[in-house]
TILUM-651583 format. One record per residue (C-alpha): x, y, z; residue in three letters. Coordinates in steps of 0.5 Angstrom, whole numbers, plus 2048, in hexadecimal, padded with zeros to 3 digits. Each point is the difference from the previous one (the first is absolute). Layout:
<atoms>
XYZala;...
</atoms>
This chain:
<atoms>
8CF8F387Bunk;804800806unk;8077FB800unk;803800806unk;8067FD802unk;8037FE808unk;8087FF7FFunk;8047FD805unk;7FB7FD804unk;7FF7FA804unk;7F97FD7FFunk;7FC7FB804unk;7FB7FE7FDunk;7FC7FB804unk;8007FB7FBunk;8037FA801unk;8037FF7F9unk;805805801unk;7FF804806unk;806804801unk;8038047FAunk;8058057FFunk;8008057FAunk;7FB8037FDunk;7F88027FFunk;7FC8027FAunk;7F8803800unk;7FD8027FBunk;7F9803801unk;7FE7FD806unk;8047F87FFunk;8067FE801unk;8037FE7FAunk;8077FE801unk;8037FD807unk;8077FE7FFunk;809801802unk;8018047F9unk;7FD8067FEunk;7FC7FF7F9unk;8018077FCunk;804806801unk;7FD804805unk;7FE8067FCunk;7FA7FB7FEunk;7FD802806unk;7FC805803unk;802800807unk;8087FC802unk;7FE7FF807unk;8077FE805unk;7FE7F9804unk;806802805unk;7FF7FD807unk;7FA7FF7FEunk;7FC7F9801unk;7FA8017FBunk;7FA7FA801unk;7F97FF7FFunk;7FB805804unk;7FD7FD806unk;7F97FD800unk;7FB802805unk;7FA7FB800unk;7FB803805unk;7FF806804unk;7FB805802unk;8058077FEunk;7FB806803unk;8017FC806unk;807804801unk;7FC806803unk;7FE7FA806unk;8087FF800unk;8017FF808unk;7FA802802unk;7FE7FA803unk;8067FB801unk;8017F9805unk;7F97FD7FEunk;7FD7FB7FFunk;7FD7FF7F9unk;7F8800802unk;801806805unk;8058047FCunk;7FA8017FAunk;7FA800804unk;803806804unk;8058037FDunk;8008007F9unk;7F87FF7FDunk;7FF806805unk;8058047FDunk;7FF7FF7FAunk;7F9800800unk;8028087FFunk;8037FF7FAunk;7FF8047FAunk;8037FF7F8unk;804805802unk;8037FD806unk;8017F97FBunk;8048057FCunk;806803804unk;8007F9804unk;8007FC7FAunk;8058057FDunk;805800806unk;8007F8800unk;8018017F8unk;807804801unk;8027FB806unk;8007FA7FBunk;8028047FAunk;806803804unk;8017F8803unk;8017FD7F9unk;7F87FD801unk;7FE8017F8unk;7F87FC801unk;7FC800806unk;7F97FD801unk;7FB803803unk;7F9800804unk;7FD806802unk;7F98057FFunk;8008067FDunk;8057FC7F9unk;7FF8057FBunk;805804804unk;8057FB801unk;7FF7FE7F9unk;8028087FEunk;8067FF804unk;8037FB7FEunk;7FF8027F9unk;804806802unk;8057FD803unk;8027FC7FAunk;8007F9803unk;7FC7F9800unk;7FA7FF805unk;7FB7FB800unk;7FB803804unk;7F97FE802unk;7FA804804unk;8007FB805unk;7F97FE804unk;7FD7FF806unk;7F97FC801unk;7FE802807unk;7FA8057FEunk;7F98017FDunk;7FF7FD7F9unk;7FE8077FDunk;808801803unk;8027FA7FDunk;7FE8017F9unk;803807800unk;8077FD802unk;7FF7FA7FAunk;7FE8067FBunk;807803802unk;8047FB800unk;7FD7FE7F9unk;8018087FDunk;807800803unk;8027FA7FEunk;7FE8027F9unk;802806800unk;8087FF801unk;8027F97FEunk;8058017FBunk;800808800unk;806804801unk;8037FC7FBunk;7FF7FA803unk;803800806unk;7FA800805unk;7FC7FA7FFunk;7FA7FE805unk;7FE7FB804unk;7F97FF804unk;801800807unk;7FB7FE805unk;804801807unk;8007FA804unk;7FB7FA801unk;7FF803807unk;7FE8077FEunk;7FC7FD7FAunk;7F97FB801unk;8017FB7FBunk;7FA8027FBunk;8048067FFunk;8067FD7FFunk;7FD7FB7FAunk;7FE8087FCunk;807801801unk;8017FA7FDunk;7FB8007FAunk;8028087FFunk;8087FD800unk;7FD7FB7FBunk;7FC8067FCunk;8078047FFunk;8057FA7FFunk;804804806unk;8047FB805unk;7FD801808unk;805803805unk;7FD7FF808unk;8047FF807unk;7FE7F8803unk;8037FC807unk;804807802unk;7FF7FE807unk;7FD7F9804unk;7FB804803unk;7FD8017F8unk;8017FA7FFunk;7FD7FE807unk;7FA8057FEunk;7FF7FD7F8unk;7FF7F9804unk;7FB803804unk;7FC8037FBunk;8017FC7FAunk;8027F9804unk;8068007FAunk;807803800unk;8018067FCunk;8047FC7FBunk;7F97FB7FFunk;7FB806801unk;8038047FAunk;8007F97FCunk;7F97FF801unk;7FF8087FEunk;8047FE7F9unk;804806801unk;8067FB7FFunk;7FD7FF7F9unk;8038077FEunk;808802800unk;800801807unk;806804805unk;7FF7FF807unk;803804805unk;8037FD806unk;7FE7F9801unk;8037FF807unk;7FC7FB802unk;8007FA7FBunk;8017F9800unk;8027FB7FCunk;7FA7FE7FDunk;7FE8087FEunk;8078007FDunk;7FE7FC7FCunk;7FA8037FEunk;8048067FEunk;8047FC7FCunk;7FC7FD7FDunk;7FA8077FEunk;8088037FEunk;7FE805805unk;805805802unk;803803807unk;803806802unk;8047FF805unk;800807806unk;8067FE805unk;801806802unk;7F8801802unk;7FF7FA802unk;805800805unk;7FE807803unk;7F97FE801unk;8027F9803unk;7FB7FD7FBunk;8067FA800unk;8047FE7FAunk;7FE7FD7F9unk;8027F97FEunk;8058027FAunk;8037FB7FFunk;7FB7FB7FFunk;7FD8057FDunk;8058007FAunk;8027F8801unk;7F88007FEunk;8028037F9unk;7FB807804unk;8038077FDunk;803804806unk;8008087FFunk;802805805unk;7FC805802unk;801805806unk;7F9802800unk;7FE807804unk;805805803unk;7FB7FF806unk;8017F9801unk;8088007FEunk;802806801unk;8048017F9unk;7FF7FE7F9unk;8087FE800unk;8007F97FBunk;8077FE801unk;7FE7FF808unk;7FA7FB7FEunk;8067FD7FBunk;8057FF807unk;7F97FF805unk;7FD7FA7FBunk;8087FD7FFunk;801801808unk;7FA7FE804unk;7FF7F97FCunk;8067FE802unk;7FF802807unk;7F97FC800unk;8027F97FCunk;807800803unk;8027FF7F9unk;8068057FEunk;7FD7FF7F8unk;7F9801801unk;7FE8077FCunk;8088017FDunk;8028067FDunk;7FE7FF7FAunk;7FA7FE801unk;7FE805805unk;8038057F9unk;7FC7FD7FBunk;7F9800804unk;802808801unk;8008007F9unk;7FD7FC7FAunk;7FD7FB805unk;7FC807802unk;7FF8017F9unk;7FE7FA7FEunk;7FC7FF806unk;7FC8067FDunk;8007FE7F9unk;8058047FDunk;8047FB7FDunk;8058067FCunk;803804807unk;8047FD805unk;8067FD7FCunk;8058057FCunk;8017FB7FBunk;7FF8017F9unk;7F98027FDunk;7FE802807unk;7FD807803unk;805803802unk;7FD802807unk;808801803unk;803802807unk;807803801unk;8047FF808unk;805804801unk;8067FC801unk;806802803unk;7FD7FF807unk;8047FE805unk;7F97FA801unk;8027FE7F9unk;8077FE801unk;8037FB7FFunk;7FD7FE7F9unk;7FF7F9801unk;7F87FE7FFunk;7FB8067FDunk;7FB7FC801unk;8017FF808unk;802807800unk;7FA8037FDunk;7FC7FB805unk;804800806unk;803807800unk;7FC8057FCunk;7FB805802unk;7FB8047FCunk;805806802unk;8057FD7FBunk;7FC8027F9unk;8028057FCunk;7FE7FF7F9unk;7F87FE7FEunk;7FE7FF7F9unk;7F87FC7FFunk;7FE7FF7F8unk;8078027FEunk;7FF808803unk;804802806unk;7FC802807unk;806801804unk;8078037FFunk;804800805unk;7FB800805unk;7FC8057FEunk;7F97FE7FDunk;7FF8037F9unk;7F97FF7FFunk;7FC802808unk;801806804unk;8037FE806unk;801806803unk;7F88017FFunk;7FE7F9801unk;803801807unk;7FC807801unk;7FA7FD7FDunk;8007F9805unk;802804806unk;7F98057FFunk;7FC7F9800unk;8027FD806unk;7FF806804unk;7F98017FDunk;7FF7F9802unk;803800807unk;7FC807801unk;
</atoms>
Protein backbone atom coordinates (compact mmCIF):
# COMPACT_ATOMS: atom_id res chain seq x y z
CA UNK A 1 0.00 0.00 0.00
CA UNK A 2 0.92 3.40 -1.09
CA UNK A 3 1.86 6.01 2.32
CA UNK A 4 2.51 9.47 1.20
CA UNK A 5 3.52 12.00 3.05
CA UNK A 6 3.66 16.03 1.87
CA UNK A 7 6.16 17.83 4.26
CA UNK A 8 6.30 21.71 4.69
CA UNK A 9 3.24 22.28 3.14
CA UNK A 10 0.49 25.03 3.90
CA UNK A 11 -2.93 23.28 3.49
CA UNK A 12 -6.51 24.83 3.06
CA UNK A 13 -8.76 22.70 3.89
CA UNK A 14 -12.12 24.22 3.04
CA UNK A 15 -13.37 23.29 6.53
CA UNK A 16 -14.13 25.79 8.97
CA UNK A 17 -12.83 23.77 11.84
CA UNK A 18 -9.41 24.28 10.92
CA UNK A 19 -8.88 26.12 7.79
CA UNK A 20 -5.48 26.83 7.41
CA UNK A 21 -2.58 24.27 8.52
CA UNK A 22 0.92 24.40 7.97
CA UNK A 23 3.12 21.08 8.13
CA UNK A 24 2.43 18.07 6.98
CA UNK A 25 0.15 15.60 5.10
CA UNK A 26 -0.20 11.70 5.12
CA UNK A 27 -2.26 9.33 2.44
CA UNK A 28 -2.42 5.97 2.51
CA UNK A 29 -4.03 4.42 -0.26
CA UNK A 30 -6.51 6.53 -1.34
CA UNK A 31 -7.44 8.70 2.32
CA UNK A 32 -5.61 11.13 4.16
CA UNK A 33 -4.73 9.68 7.38
CA UNK A 34 -2.97 12.49 9.14
CA UNK A 35 -3.11 16.42 8.59
CA UNK A 36 -1.15 18.29 11.33
CA UNK A 37 2.14 20.84 12.12
CA UNK A 38 4.32 17.63 13.35
CA UNK A 39 5.49 14.50 11.11
CA UNK A 40 4.12 11.33 12.43
CA UNK A 41 7.18 8.97 12.02
CA UNK A 42 10.61 9.15 10.42
CA UNK A 43 10.40 9.60 6.75
CA UNK A 44 11.76 6.48 5.76
CA UNK A 45 8.42 4.85 6.65
CA UNK A 46 7.02 6.19 3.74
CA UNK A 47 6.92 5.11 0.08
CA UNK A 48 7.04 8.71 -1.53
CA UNK A 49 8.47 12.19 0.90
CA UNK A 50 7.16 14.85 -1.16
CA UNK A 51 8.60 18.60 -0.42
CA UNK A 52 5.48 21.14 -0.09
CA UNK A 53 7.71 24.00 -0.40
CA UNK A 54 5.69 27.27 -2.05
CA UNK A 55 3.52 25.06 -2.75
CA UNK A 56 -0.27 25.95 -1.16
CA UNK A 57 -1.97 22.23 -1.46
CA UNK A 58 -6.14 22.32 -1.00
CA UNK A 59 -8.95 20.00 -1.99
CA UNK A 60 -9.65 19.42 -5.95
CA UNK A 61 -12.14 21.65 -7.44
CA UNK A 62 -15.51 20.63 -8.03
CA UNK A 63 -17.46 21.08 -11.42
CA UNK A 64 -20.95 20.47 -10.90
CA UNK A 65 -22.35 20.64 -14.62
CA UNK A 66 -21.06 21.03 -18.04
CA UNK A 67 -21.47 19.42 -21.36
CA UNK A 68 -17.57 18.74 -21.80
CA UNK A 69 -17.54 17.52 -25.59
CA UNK A 70 -18.88 20.75 -26.25
CA UNK A 71 -15.30 22.27 -26.15
CA UNK A 72 -15.22 21.33 -30.14
CA UNK A 73 -17.96 24.06 -30.28
CA UNK A 74 -15.28 26.59 -28.25
CA UNK A 75 -15.99 30.09 -30.02
CA UNK A 76 -17.94 28.80 -32.51
CA UNK A 77 -20.87 30.49 -32.00
CA UNK A 78 -20.28 33.50 -29.56
CA UNK A 79 -22.25 36.85 -28.10
CA UNK A 80 -25.80 35.21 -28.44
CA UNK A 81 -28.72 34.80 -26.62
CA UNK A 82 -29.11 31.75 -25.21
CA UNK A 83 -32.46 30.25 -27.56
CA UNK A 84 -30.45 31.63 -30.81
CA UNK A 85 -27.21 30.27 -29.58
CA UNK A 86 -28.85 26.32 -29.41
CA UNK A 87 -31.19 26.52 -31.94
CA UNK A 88 -28.50 27.73 -34.62
CA UNK A 89 -25.34 27.11 -33.83
CA UNK A 90 -25.03 24.68 -31.56
CA UNK A 91 -27.76 21.45 -32.08
CA UNK A 92 -26.90 21.75 -35.82
CA UNK A 93 -23.47 21.13 -35.09
CA UNK A 94 -23.75 18.83 -33.35
CA UNK A 95 -26.31 17.12 -34.86
CA UNK A 96 -22.88 15.92 -36.72
CA UNK A 97 -21.51 14.21 -33.77
CA UNK A 98 -20.09 10.98 -33.79
CA UNK A 99 -18.68 8.83 -30.57
CA UNK A 100 -15.60 9.60 -31.81
CA UNK A 101 -15.90 13.26 -31.73
CA UNK A 102 -17.60 13.11 -27.81
CA UNK A 103 -14.06 11.22 -27.37
CA UNK A 104 -11.27 13.76 -28.44
CA UNK A 105 -13.45 16.69 -27.09
CA UNK A 106 -14.50 15.33 -23.75
CA UNK A 107 -10.84 14.30 -23.63
CA UNK A 108 -9.53 17.80 -24.05
CA UNK A 109 -11.87 19.16 -21.72
CA UNK A 110 -10.67 16.41 -19.34
CA UNK A 111 -7.16 17.74 -19.58
CA UNK A 112 -8.29 21.35 -19.30
CA UNK A 113 -9.78 20.44 -15.93
CA UNK A 114 -7.16 18.05 -14.68
CA UNK A 115 -4.29 20.47 -15.63
CA UNK A 116 -6.82 23.33 -13.64
CA UNK A 117 -6.75 21.54 -10.51
CA UNK A 118 -10.86 20.30 -11.48
CA UNK A 119 -10.54 16.67 -9.90
CA UNK A 120 -14.65 15.70 -10.38
CA UNK A 121 -16.73 17.27 -13.31
CA UNK A 122 -20.65 16.39 -13.70
CA UNK A 123 -21.72 15.83 -17.32
CA UNK A 124 -24.66 15.62 -19.42
CA UNK A 125 -24.25 14.65 -23.15
CA UNK A 126 -24.84 11.64 -25.90
CA UNK A 127 -22.71 9.06 -26.87
CA UNK A 128 -21.89 8.46 -22.53
CA UNK A 129 -19.93 5.40 -23.13
CA UNK A 130 -17.20 7.48 -24.34
CA UNK A 131 -17.37 10.00 -21.90
CA UNK A 132 -17.21 7.22 -19.23
CA UNK A 133 -14.19 5.58 -20.87
CA UNK A 134 -12.37 8.74 -20.80
CA UNK A 135 -12.79 9.55 -17.39
CA UNK A 136 -11.79 6.33 -16.35
CA UNK A 137 -8.63 6.53 -18.06
CA UNK A 138 -8.17 9.91 -16.93
CA UNK A 139 -8.29 8.72 -13.24
CA UNK A 140 -10.55 11.22 -11.90
CA UNK A 141 -14.02 11.39 -10.38
CA UNK A 142 -17.42 12.11 -12.71
CA UNK A 143 -20.78 12.08 -12.18
CA UNK A 144 -22.02 11.59 -15.81
CA UNK A 145 -25.44 11.35 -17.06
CA UNK A 146 -26.77 10.65 -20.84
CA UNK A 147 -28.76 13.50 -20.87
CA UNK A 148 -32.37 13.38 -22.84
CA UNK A 149 -34.13 15.57 -25.02
CA UNK A 150 -38.16 14.66 -25.75
CA UNK A 151 -38.80 16.85 -28.81
CA UNK A 152 -39.16 13.49 -31.24
CA UNK A 153 -41.45 10.50 -32.14
CA UNK A 154 -42.16 8.17 -29.05
CA UNK A 155 -40.36 5.15 -30.84
CA UNK A 156 -37.33 7.94 -30.21
CA UNK A 157 -38.27 8.76 -27.09
CA UNK A 158 -38.12 4.91 -26.21
CA UNK A 159 -34.55 4.39 -27.43
CA UNK A 160 -33.26 7.56 -25.37
CA UNK A 161 -34.88 6.13 -22.14
CA UNK A 162 -33.46 2.37 -22.93
CA UNK A 163 -30.03 4.18 -23.24
CA UNK A 164 -30.08 6.29 -20.66
CA UNK A 165 -31.24 3.36 -18.40
CA UNK A 166 -28.21 1.01 -19.82
CA UNK A 167 -25.73 3.79 -19.19
CA UNK A 168 -26.79 4.40 -16.01
CA UNK A 169 -26.34 0.98 -15.02
CA UNK A 170 -23.58 0.03 -16.73
CA UNK A 171 -21.29 2.60 -14.94
CA UNK A 172 -22.50 3.92 -11.88
CA UNK A 173 -19.73 2.81 -9.44
CA UNK A 174 -17.31 1.63 -12.05
CA UNK A 175 -13.81 2.79 -12.19
CA UNK A 176 -13.37 1.97 -8.57
CA UNK A 177 -16.09 4.21 -7.76
CA UNK A 178 -15.13 7.11 -9.03
CA UNK A 179 -18.01 7.61 -11.87
CA UNK A 180 -21.58 7.59 -10.38
CA UNK A 181 -24.53 8.21 -12.55
CA UNK A 182 -27.56 10.40 -12.81
CA UNK A 183 -30.64 10.31 -14.75
CA UNK A 184 -31.18 13.50 -16.99
CA UNK A 185 -33.79 14.79 -18.74
CA UNK A 186 -32.54 17.94 -20.59
CA UNK A 187 -34.83 20.55 -19.83
CA UNK A 188 -38.82 20.98 -19.10
CA UNK A 189 -38.69 23.03 -22.37
CA UNK A 190 -36.85 20.07 -24.48
CA UNK A 191 -39.09 17.53 -22.62
CA UNK A 192 -43.07 17.07 -22.79
CA UNK A 193 -44.36 16.43 -19.56
CA UNK A 194 -45.29 12.55 -19.72
CA UNK A 195 -41.71 12.10 -20.70
CA UNK A 196 -40.53 13.70 -17.98
CA UNK A 197 -42.77 11.42 -15.58
CA UNK A 198 -40.70 8.08 -17.36
CA UNK A 199 -37.77 9.92 -16.13
CA UNK A 200 -38.86 10.18 -13.33
CA UNK A 201 -40.50 6.78 -12.45
CA UNK A 202 -37.00 5.40 -14.18
CA UNK A 203 -34.96 7.63 -11.35
CA UNK A 204 -37.24 5.79 -8.96
CA UNK A 205 -36.49 2.05 -10.68
CA UNK A 206 -32.54 2.86 -10.54
CA UNK A 207 -32.72 4.68 -6.97
CA UNK A 208 -30.35 7.42 -8.98
CA UNK A 209 -30.81 11.21 -8.37
CA UNK A 210 -32.22 13.45 -11.15
CA UNK A 211 -29.91 16.21 -12.87
CA UNK A 212 -31.78 18.90 -15.62
CA UNK A 213 -31.32 22.51 -16.75
CA UNK A 214 -34.60 25.03 -15.19
CA UNK A 215 -35.51 28.60 -15.30
CA UNK A 216 -31.81 29.39 -17.11
CA UNK A 217 -33.47 32.31 -18.86
CA UNK A 218 -37.06 34.61 -18.57
CA UNK A 219 -37.92 33.67 -21.62
CA UNK A 220 -38.08 29.71 -20.41
CA UNK A 221 -39.84 30.45 -17.77
CA UNK A 222 -42.08 32.80 -19.73
CA UNK A 223 -42.62 29.85 -22.44
CA UNK A 224 -43.40 26.95 -19.11
CA UNK A 225 -46.19 29.43 -18.03
CA UNK A 226 -47.53 29.44 -21.62
CA UNK A 227 -47.66 25.87 -22.20
CA UNK A 228 -47.85 24.47 -18.83
CA UNK A 229 -49.94 28.00 -17.08
CA UNK A 230 -47.15 27.07 -14.15
CA UNK A 231 -43.20 28.24 -13.47
CA UNK A 232 -40.65 25.61 -13.88
CA UNK A 233 -40.31 25.32 -10.35
CA UNK A 234 -44.39 24.47 -9.65
CA UNK A 235 -44.21 22.31 -12.94
CA UNK A 236 -41.56 19.90 -12.03
CA UNK A 237 -43.29 19.56 -8.56
CA UNK A 238 -46.36 18.47 -10.01
CA UNK A 239 -44.04 15.92 -12.37
CA UNK A 240 -42.60 14.54 -8.83
CA UNK A 241 -39.35 15.06 -9.94
CA UNK A 242 -38.48 16.95 -6.71
CA UNK A 243 -39.35 13.63 -4.84
CA UNK A 244 -35.80 12.57 -6.11
CA UNK A 245 -32.47 14.05 -5.01
CA UNK A 246 -32.35 16.40 -7.51
CA UNK A 247 -29.43 18.75 -9.01
CA UNK A 248 -30.60 21.81 -11.06
CA UNK A 249 -28.52 23.87 -13.34
CA UNK A 250 -28.74 27.58 -13.34
CA UNK A 251 -31.83 28.46 -11.58
CA UNK A 252 -31.47 32.15 -12.66
CA UNK A 253 -34.95 33.04 -12.59
CA UNK A 254 -36.48 32.25 -9.31
CA UNK A 255 -38.58 33.89 -6.66
CA UNK A 256 -38.87 33.54 -3.30
CA UNK A 257 -41.79 31.21 -3.03
CA UNK A 258 -39.48 28.76 -5.59
CA UNK A 259 -36.74 29.17 -3.25
CA UNK A 260 -38.59 27.80 -0.73
CA UNK A 261 -39.84 25.08 -2.62
CA UNK A 262 -35.94 24.18 -3.27
CA UNK A 263 -35.45 24.46 0.26
CA UNK A 264 -37.92 22.35 1.33
CA UNK A 265 -37.50 19.29 -1.69
CA UNK A 266 -33.43 19.70 -0.59
CA UNK A 267 -32.91 20.16 -4.29
CA UNK A 268 -29.44 21.23 -5.11
CA UNK A 269 -28.24 24.34 -7.64
CA UNK A 270 -25.45 24.59 -9.56
CA UNK A 271 -24.49 27.93 -9.86
CA UNK A 272 -22.78 28.88 -13.88
CA UNK A 273 -21.44 32.50 -13.31
CA UNK A 274 -19.37 32.43 -16.20
CA UNK A 275 -22.21 30.87 -18.66
CA UNK A 276 -24.80 32.84 -17.36
CA UNK A 277 -23.41 36.04 -17.86
CA UNK A 278 -21.98 35.27 -21.18
CA UNK A 279 -25.13 34.36 -22.53
CA UNK A 280 -26.87 37.47 -20.83
CA UNK A 281 -29.60 34.63 -19.17
CA UNK A 282 -29.05 37.17 -15.90
CA UNK A 283 -27.50 36.22 -12.53
CA UNK A 284 -28.85 33.80 -10.07
CA UNK A 285 -30.36 34.58 -6.57
CA UNK A 286 -27.32 32.97 -4.56
CA UNK A 287 -27.58 34.57 -1.54
CA UNK A 288 -31.20 33.83 -1.24
CA UNK A 289 -30.38 30.61 -2.41
CA UNK A 290 -27.74 29.90 0.50
CA UNK A 291 -30.15 32.14 3.32
CA UNK A 292 -32.70 29.39 2.43
CA UNK A 293 -30.45 26.49 3.51
CA UNK A 294 -30.43 25.66 -0.69
CA UNK A 295 -26.72 23.96 -1.53
CA UNK A 296 -24.97 25.98 -4.14
CA UNK A 297 -22.30 24.42 -6.29
CA UNK A 298 -20.30 25.72 -9.54
CA UNK A 299 -20.30 24.83 -12.51
CA UNK A 300 -18.62 26.16 -15.54
CA UNK A 301 -20.90 24.56 -17.76
CA UNK A 302 -19.44 23.92 -21.69
CA UNK A 303 -16.31 25.59 -23.30
CA UNK A 304 -19.11 26.92 -25.70
CA UNK A 305 -20.87 28.96 -23.57
CA UNK A 306 -17.79 29.98 -21.07
CA UNK A 307 -15.53 29.47 -22.89
CA UNK A 308 -12.74 27.80 -20.58
CA UNK A 309 -13.45 24.87 -17.76
CA UNK A 310 -11.33 27.54 -15.49
CA UNK A 311 -13.03 26.66 -11.60
CA UNK A 312 -10.91 29.32 -9.99
CA UNK A 313 -12.59 31.95 -12.39
CA UNK A 314 -16.32 30.67 -11.47
CA UNK A 315 -14.86 30.96 -7.35
CA UNK A 316 -13.78 34.82 -8.18
CA UNK A 317 -17.05 35.68 -10.61
CA UNK A 318 -19.56 34.01 -8.00
CA UNK A 319 -17.77 36.09 -5.00
CA UNK A 320 -17.59 39.38 -7.23
CA UNK A 321 -20.77 39.42 -9.34
CA UNK A 322 -22.93 39.18 -6.21
CA UNK A 323 -21.29 41.76 -4.45
CA UNK A 324 -21.66 43.93 -7.52
CA UNK A 325 -25.77 42.99 -7.91
CA UNK A 326 -26.78 43.35 -3.92
CA UNK A 327 -24.53 46.27 -3.10
CA UNK A 328 -23.57 43.93 -0.50
CA UNK A 329 -19.56 43.59 -0.12
CA UNK A 330 -20.09 40.21 2.07
CA UNK A 331 -22.99 38.69 -0.03
CA UNK A 332 -20.87 35.57 -1.58
CA UNK A 333 -17.17 35.94 0.74
CA UNK A 334 -14.43 34.38 0.01
CA UNK A 335 -15.01 31.44 1.83
CA UNK A 336 -17.98 30.79 0.97
CA UNK A 337 -17.36 31.30 -2.87
CA UNK A 338 -14.42 28.21 -1.89
CA UNK A 339 -16.45 26.05 -0.20
CA UNK A 340 -19.24 25.83 -3.06
CA UNK A 341 -15.85 25.15 -5.33
CA UNK A 342 -15.40 22.35 -3.33
CA UNK A 343 -17.37 20.27 -0.77
CA UNK A 344 -20.39 22.10 -1.56
CA UNK A 345 -20.22 20.60 -5.22
CA UNK A 346 -19.15 17.36 -3.58
CA UNK A 347 -22.08 17.30 -1.68
CA UNK A 348 -24.22 18.87 -4.19
CA UNK A 349 -23.75 15.66 -6.00
CA UNK A 350 -23.88 13.28 -3.21
CA UNK A 351 -19.91 12.39 -2.33
CA UNK A 352 -19.84 13.17 1.19
CA UNK A 353 -15.99 12.04 1.37
CA UNK A 354 -14.31 14.43 -1.26
CA UNK A 355 -14.23 17.83 -0.94
CA UNK A 356 -12.46 18.43 2.26
CA UNK A 357 -8.59 17.60 3.19
CA UNK A 358 -9.31 16.55 6.56
CA UNK A 359 -8.86 13.07 7.98
CA UNK A 360 -10.85 9.95 6.54
CA UNK A 361 -11.50 12.01 3.48
CA UNK A 362 -10.49 10.96 -0.08
CA UNK A 363 -7.79 12.38 -1.00
CA UNK A 364 -8.70 14.04 -4.04
CA UNK A 365 -5.73 16.82 -3.72
CA UNK A 366 -4.37 20.05 -5.90
CA UNK A 367 -1.21 21.55 -5.52
CA UNK A 368 -0.71 25.91 -6.65
CA UNK A 369 2.63 26.93 -7.11
CA UNK A 370 3.14 29.56 -4.97
CA UNK A 371 6.09 31.61 -5.42
CA UNK A 372 4.24 34.16 -7.59
CA UNK A 373 4.26 37.46 -7.56
CA UNK A 374 0.15 37.15 -7.44
CA UNK A 375 0.63 35.34 -4.35
CA UNK A 376 2.47 37.77 -2.06
CA UNK A 377 2.14 38.86 0.28
CA UNK A 378 1.02 35.89 2.23
CA UNK A 379 -1.66 37.54 4.31
CA UNK A 380 -5.19 35.40 3.38
CA UNK A 381 -4.80 31.94 1.14
CA UNK A 382 -8.21 31.69 1.01
CA UNK A 383 -8.61 35.31 -0.62
CA UNK A 384 -5.75 34.60 -2.70
CA UNK A 385 -7.15 31.23 -4.11
CA UNK A 386 -10.70 33.00 -4.54
CA UNK A 387 -9.30 36.51 -5.72
CA UNK A 388 -5.81 35.76 -7.29
CA UNK A 389 -5.36 32.49 -8.72
CA UNK A 390 -6.31 30.98 -11.94
CA UNK A 391 -6.20 27.36 -13.41
CA UNK A 392 -2.80 28.38 -14.63
CA UNK A 393 -1.38 28.25 -10.87
CA UNK A 394 -1.89 24.30 -10.56
CA UNK A 395 1.19 22.05 -10.75
CA UNK A 396 0.59 18.97 -8.80
CA UNK A 397 -3.08 16.69 -8.93
CA UNK A 398 -3.73 13.68 -7.24
CA UNK A 399 -7.62 11.99 -7.08
CA UNK A 400 -8.16 8.78 -5.18
CA UNK A 401 -4.86 8.99 -3.57
CA UNK A 402 -2.70 8.63 -7.24
CA UNK A 403 -1.20 11.54 -9.23
CA UNK A 404 -2.53 12.77 -12.43
CA UNK A 405 -0.37 15.63 -12.93
CA UNK A 406 3.34 16.54 -11.76
CA UNK A 407 4.83 19.43 -12.54
CA UNK A 408 2.03 20.41 -15.12
CA UNK A 409 2.58 17.56 -16.99
CA UNK A 410 -0.64 15.05 -17.16
CA UNK A 411 0.52 11.41 -16.49
CA UNK A 412 -2.48 9.46 -17.19
CA UNK A 413 -3.70 11.22 -20.81
CA UNK A 414 -1.49 11.93 -24.11
CA UNK A 415 -1.83 15.36 -24.42
CA UNK A 416 0.22 15.59 -27.35
CA UNK A 417 -2.50 13.20 -28.87
CA UNK A 418 -5.29 14.14 -27.45
CA UNK A 419 -4.76 17.69 -29.23
CA UNK A 420 -3.82 15.97 -32.43
CA UNK A 421 -6.91 13.77 -32.29
CA UNK A 422 -9.26 17.14 -31.38
CA UNK A 423 -8.20 19.17 -33.97
CA UNK A 424 -8.86 16.11 -36.80
CA UNK A 425 -12.61 16.10 -35.49
CA UNK A 426 -13.13 19.79 -35.94
CA UNK A 427 -12.03 19.79 -39.39
CA UNK A 428 -13.88 16.89 -40.19
CA UNK A 429 -16.95 18.73 -38.40
CA UNK A 430 -16.60 22.08 -40.04
CA UNK A 431 -15.80 20.28 -43.54
Amino acid sequence: MDKIIIINGIFVTASPIQPIVKGCMVIEDNRITYLGSDVPEPLENYTEVVNGKNKLYMPGLVNTHGHAAMSLLRGYGDDLALQVWLQEKMWPMEAKFTSKDVLWGTSLSIVEMLKGGTTTFVDMYDHMDQVAQAVEQSGMRGCLTRGVIGLCPPEVQDQKLLDSKKFAIDWNGKANGRITTMIAPHAPYTCPPDYIEKLVALSHELNLPIHTHMSETRREVEQNVSDYGVRPVEHLEKLGVFNRPTLLAHGVHLNDEEIAVLAKYDVRVSHNPGSNLKLASGVARVPELLAAGVKVSLGTDSAASNNNLDMFEEMRLAALIHKGVSGDPIAVPATEALQMGTHMGAESIWLNDVGQLQVGKKADVIALDLDQPHFLPRTDYISHIVYSASAHDVVDVMVDGKWLVRNRECLTMDEEKVKREFELSFERLTQ
